[in-house]
N, C-alpha and C positions, 0 to 999 in steps of 0.2 A: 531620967531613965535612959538607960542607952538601947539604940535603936539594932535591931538583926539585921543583919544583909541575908535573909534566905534565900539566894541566888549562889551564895558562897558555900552556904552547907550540901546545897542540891547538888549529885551530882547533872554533868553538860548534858549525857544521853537523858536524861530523866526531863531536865528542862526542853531539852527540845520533842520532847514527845507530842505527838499529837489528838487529842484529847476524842474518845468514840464517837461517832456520830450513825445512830441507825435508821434505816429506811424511815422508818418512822416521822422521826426528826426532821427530814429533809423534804416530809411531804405535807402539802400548803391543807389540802383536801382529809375529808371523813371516808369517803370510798375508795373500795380497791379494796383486795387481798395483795400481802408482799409476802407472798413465796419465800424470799432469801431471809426474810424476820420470822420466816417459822410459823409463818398463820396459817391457818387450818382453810383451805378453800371451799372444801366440802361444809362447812359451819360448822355449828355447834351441835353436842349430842343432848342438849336440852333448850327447852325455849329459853334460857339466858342464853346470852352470848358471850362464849367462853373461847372460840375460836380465834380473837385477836389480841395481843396485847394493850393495855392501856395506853394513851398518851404519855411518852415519856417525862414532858415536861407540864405537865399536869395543870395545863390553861384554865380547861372548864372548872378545875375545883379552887385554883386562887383565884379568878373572878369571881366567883361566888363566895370563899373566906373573906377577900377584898372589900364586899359591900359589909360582911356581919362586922366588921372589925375596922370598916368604911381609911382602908389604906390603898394603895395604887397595887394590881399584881406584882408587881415587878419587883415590889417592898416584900415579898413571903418567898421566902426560902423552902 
């Protein structure tokens, strides 16, 4: 089978892009309002909390896929 170079079909500006990274992502913590991601600081207008956005890279729901399916987070896309 012959093998792609997708580095050849991509163009340069594409490859050297820099991939999103939001407030979110960058922060270790649950607390806090981020202003600049559009969260609502006043809360939510019902007792859900609909005023922040989810975790982008969605930790707490692959640990817990992780155990029913008993594979490493890291392993769920």
């Amino acid at each position: 089978m012959k093998k792609i170079n997708i580095k050849k079909l991509v163009c340069p500006h594409v490859l050297n892009m820099q991939a999103y990274s939001s407030a979110r992502m960058e922060y270790e913590g649950k607390e806090g309002v981020f202003l600049d991601a559009n969260e609502n600081s006043l809360g939510s207008v019902t007792e859900e909390l609909h005023n922040r956005y989810p975790d982008p890279l969605q930790a707490d729901l692959k640990t817990a896929l992780a155990k029913t399916v008993q594979l490493h987070p890291n392993q769920i896309f």
